[in-house]
C-alpha positions in Angstrom: -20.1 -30.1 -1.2 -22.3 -28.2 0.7 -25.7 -26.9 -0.8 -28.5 -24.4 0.0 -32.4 -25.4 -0.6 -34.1 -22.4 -2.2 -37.5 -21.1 -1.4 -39.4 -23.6 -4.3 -37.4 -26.5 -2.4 -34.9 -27.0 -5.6 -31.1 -28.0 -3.7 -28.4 -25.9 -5.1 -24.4 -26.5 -4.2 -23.3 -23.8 -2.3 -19.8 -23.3 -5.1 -19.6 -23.2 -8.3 -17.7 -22.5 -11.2 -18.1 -19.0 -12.9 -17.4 -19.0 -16.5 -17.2 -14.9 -17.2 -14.6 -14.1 -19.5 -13.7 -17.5 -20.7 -14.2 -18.1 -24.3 -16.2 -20.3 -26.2 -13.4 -22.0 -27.9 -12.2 -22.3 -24.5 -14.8 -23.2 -21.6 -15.2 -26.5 -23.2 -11.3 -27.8 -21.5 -12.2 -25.9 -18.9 -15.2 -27.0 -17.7 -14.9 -30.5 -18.4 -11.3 -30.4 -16.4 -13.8 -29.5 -13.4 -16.3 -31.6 -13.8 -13.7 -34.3 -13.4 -12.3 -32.4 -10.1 -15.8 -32.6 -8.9 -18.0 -29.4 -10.0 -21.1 -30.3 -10.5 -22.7 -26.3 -10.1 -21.8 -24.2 -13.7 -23.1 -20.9 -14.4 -22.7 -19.1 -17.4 -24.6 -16.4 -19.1 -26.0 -15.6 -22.5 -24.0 -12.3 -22.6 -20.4 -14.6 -22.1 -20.7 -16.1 -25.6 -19.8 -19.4 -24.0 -22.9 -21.2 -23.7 -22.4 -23.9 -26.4 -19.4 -24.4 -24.8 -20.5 -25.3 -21.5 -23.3 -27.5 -22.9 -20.8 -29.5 -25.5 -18.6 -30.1 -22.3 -21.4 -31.3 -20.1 -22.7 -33.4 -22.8 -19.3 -35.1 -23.3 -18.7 -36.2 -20.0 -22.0 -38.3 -19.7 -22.4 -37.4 -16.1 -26.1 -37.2 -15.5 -28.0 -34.0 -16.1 -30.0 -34.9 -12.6 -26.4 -34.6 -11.2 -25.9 -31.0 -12.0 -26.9 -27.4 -11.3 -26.9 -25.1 -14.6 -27.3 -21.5 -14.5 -27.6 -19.0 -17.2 -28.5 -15.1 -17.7 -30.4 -13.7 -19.8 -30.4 -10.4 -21.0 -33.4 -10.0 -23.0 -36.3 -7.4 -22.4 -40.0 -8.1 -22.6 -41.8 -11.7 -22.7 -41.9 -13.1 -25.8 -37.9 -12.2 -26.0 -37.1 -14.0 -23.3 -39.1 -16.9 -24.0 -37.1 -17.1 -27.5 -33.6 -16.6 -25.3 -34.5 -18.9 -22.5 -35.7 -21.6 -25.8 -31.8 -20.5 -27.1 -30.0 -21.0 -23.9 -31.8 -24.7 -23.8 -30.7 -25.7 -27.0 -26.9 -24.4 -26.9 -26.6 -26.0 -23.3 -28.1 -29.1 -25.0 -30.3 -29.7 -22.4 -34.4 -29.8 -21.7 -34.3 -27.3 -18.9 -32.0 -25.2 -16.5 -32.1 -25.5 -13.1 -31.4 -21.6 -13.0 -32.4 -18.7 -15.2 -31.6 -15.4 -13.7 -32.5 -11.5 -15.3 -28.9 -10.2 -15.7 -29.4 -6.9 -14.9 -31.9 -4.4 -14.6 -33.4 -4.3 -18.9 -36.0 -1.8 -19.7 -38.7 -4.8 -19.6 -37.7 -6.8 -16.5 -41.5 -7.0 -15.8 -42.4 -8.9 -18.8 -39.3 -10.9 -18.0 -40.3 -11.7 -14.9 -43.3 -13.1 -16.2 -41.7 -14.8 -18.9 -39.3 -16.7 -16.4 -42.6 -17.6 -14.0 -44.2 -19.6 -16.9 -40.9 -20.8 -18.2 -40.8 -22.7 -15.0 -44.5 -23.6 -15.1 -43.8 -24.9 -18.6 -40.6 -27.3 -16.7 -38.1 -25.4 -18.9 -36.9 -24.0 -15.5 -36.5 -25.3 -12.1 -35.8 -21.7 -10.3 -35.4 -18.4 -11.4 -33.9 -15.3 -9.8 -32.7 -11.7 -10.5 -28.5 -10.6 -10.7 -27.8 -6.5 -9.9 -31.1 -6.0 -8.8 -31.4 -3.9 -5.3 -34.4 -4.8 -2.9 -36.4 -2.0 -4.2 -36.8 -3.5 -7.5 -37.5 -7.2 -6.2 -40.0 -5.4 -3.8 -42.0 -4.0 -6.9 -41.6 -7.4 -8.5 -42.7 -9.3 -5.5 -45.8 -7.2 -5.6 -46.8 -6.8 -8.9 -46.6 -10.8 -9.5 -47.0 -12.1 -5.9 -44.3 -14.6 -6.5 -40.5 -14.4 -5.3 -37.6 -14.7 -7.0 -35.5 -17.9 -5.2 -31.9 -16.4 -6.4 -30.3 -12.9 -5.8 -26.8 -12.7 -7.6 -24.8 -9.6 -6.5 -21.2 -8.3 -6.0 -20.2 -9.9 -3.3 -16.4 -9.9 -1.2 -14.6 -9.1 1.6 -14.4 -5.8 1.0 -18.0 -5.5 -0.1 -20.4 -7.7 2.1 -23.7 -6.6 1.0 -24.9 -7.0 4.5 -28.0 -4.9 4.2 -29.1 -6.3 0.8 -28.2 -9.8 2.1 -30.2 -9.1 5.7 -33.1 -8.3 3.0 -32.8 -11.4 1.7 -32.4 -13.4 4.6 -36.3 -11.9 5.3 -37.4 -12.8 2.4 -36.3 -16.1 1.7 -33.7 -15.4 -1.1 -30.7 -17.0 -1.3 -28.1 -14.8 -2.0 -25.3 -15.4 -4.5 -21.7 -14.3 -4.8 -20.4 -12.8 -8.2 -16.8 -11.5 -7.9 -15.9 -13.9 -4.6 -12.4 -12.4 -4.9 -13.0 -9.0 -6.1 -10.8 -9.3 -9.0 -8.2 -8.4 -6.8 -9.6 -5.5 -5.8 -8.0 -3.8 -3.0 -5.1 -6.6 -2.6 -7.6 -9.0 -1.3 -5.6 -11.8 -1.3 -2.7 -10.5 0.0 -4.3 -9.0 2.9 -2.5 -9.4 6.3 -5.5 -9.8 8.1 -6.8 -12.7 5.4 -3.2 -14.1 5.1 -3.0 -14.7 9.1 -6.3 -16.7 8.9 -4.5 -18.5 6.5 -1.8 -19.5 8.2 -3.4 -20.1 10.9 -5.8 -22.6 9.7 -3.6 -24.1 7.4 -5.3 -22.8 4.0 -4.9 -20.2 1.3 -6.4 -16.7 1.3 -8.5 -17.7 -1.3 -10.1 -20.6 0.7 -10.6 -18.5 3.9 -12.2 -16.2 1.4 -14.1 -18.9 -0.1 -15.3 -20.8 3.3 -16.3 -17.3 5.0 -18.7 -16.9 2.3 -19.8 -20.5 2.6 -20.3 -19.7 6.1 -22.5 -17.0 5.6 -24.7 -19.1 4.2 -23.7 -17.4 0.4 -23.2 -19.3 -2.7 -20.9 -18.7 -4.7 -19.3 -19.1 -8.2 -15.4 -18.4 -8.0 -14.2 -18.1 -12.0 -10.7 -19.9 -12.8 -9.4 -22.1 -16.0 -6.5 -22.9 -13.8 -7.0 -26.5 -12.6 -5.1 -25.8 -9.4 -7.1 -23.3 -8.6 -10.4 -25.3 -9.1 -8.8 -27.8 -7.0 -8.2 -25.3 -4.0 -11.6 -23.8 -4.2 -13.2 -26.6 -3.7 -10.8 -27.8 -1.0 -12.9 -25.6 1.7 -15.3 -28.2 3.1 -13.0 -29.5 5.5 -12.6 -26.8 8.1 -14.7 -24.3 10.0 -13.9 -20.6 10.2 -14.7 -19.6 14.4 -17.0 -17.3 15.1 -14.5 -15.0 16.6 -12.7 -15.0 13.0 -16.2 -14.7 11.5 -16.3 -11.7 13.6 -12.8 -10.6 12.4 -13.3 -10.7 8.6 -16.6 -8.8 9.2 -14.1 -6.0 10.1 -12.7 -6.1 6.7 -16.1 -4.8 5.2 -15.3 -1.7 3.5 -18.2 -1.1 1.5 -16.4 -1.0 -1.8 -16.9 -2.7 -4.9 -15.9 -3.2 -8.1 -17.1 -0.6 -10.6 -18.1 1.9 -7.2 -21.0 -0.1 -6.9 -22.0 0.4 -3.2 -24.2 -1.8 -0.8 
């Protein structure tokens, strides 16, 4: 496993295992069956309803909280709400702090969130804290108004949707950029692209691990979601090859500038 260090020094693994759309009755087999495969990055979110899940399964397994990177979203507006969600996403994890708390999206109050997640962390209930659907504009304000920076961006990210001017922003700035939506949700017949499907074949791996280590390349993390244990298995089976830079160049090619929902760069 590769990881990034982000801007407060905290190491995060560079892939992870998204949890979106996976139930609570559910994410509990799921996320223990990749712990055992070897995930030790999980990100969930207050909005997925699957919190308690993830937390009973990481507190079964008796690996060692030190050993893993948590991340959840919150979606509450205003400080002392977010202080009361961030104290709710702690105690349905089942554990004494995250190592990642991010703003969702962009909530009526994201400046007395912001605040709320800067003494969170003071207070050791966080380790980092970052924003998700937010454009540079908006972390610009933020970055002014509280003279602090976020360490995370999570954004669309894909093939078909690079981000490259948000991510080039971030690169400046010092904030790590994260993948949501690695495959696009199939959007535009990612993975049965002839382009993507060549690479494949030519270095001996599926389209969804070319996928996978061209964001890893790009210096992205990212947080692929699957129950299916073969699929957890392939995704993190991307550590042993390099993509060249000509192929780099290649799959840059493929940027179309099209996301899910019509969201745009």
């Amino acid at each position: 496993m590769e990881e990034v260090t982000l801007n407060n020094g905290v190491k995060m693994p560079q892939l992870g295992l998204g949890t979106y759309q996976i139930s609570n009755t559910q994410v509990k087999e799921v996320v223990s069956e990749a712990l055992k495969l070897g995930y030790r990055h999980l990100d969930t979110a207050d909005y997925y309803g699957n919190e308690g899940g993830v937390g009973a399964a990481v507190k079964a397994t008796g690996i060692k909280r030190s050993e893993l990177f948590l991340t959840s979203k919150l979606t509450s507006s205003g400080y002392q709400a977010t202080l009361k969600q961030i104290d709710r996403s702690l105690m349905k994890l089942q554990t004494d702090y995250l190592d990642l708390m991010l703003i969702h999206w962009v909530i009526p109050d994201y400046q007395g969130t912001y605040q709320a997640l800067i003494d969170a962390t003071k207070a050791g209930k966080l380790r980092a804290w970052g924003l998700s659907n937010f454009q540079p504009q908006q972390i610009e304000a933020l970055i002014a108004e509280f003279g602090v920076k976020p360490a995370v961006l999570q954004n669309q990210m894909h093939i078909l949707q690079q981000q490259k001017a948000t991510r080039a922003y971030t690169v400046r700035e010092g904030i790590q950029f994260e993948s949501w939506a690695p495959f696009g949700e199939g959007l535009g017949g990612m993975l049965t692209n002839p382009t993507i499907q060549a690479l494949g074949q030519k270095y001996g791996k599926t389209p969804a691990q070319i996928i996978l280590r061209f964001l890893i390349q790009e210096k992205v993390v990212a947080i692929p979601k699957t129950a299916n244990p073969i699929h957890m298995r392939e995704n993190l089976a991307i550590f042993d090859f390099q993509i060249s830079s000509a192929d780099i160049q290649i799959l840059h090619q493929l940027d179309e500038k099209r996301g899910l929902f019509g969201w745009g760069d």
